[in-house]
C-alpha positions, -999 to +999 in steps of 0.1 A: +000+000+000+013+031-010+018+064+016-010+082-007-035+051+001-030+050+035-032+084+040-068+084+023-076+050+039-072+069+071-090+101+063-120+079+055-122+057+087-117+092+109-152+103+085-170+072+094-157+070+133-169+106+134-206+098+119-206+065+146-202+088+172-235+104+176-250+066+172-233+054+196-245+085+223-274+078+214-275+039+223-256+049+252-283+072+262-311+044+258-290+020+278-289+044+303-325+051+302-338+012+299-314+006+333-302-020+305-269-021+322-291-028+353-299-057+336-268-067+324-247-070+362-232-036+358-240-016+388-233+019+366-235+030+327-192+035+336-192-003+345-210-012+314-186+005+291-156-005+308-161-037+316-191-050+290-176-026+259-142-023+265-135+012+267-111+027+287-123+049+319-110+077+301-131+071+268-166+058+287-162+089+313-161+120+276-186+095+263-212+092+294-209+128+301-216+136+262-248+114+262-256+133+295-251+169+280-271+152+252-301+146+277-293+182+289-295+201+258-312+179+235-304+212+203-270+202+205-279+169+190-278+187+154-243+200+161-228+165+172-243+153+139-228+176+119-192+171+136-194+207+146-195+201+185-166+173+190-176+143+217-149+162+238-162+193+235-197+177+246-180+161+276-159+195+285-190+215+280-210+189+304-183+188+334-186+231+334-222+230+334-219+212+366-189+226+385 
């Protein structure tokens, strides 16, 4: 594979990861809201991506306090969709709203 071909190979997955993230949010969010984790043996939504999805603590903590600036301010939705509010900007904007 050539440097040019890796270069747009990568280009395209960062498109795609960014249009999964808002998906993602929002399953998150309907976990959350189902108590499906409840279900599951995790005692918290953090459990449940840690331990059941794999993320690290750093990666479920910017995405649980993205779906929960999400629940907050569901007009931001539109933004997150359009990549023009980054899932760390969500989570950064969350934490202030709450300090």
């Amino acid at each position: 594979m050539t440097e040019f071909q890796i270069t747009e190979n990568l280009f395209q997955l960062v498109r795609k990861e960014r249009c999964l993230v808002p998906d993602i949010l929002r399953h998150l969010r309907e976990v959350e809201d189902r108590k499906i984790h409840l279900a599951r043996g995790y005692p918290t939504l953090f459990a449940y991506c840690t331990e059941c999805l794999s993320y690290s603590d750093a990666e479920a903590q910017v995405r649980i306090q993205a779906v929960r600036l999400l629940r907050e301010v569901p007009a931001l939705q539109r933004y997150m969709n359009d990549g023009q509010i980054s899932l760390w900007v969500a989570a950064r904007a969350q934490s202030a709203l709450h300090h």
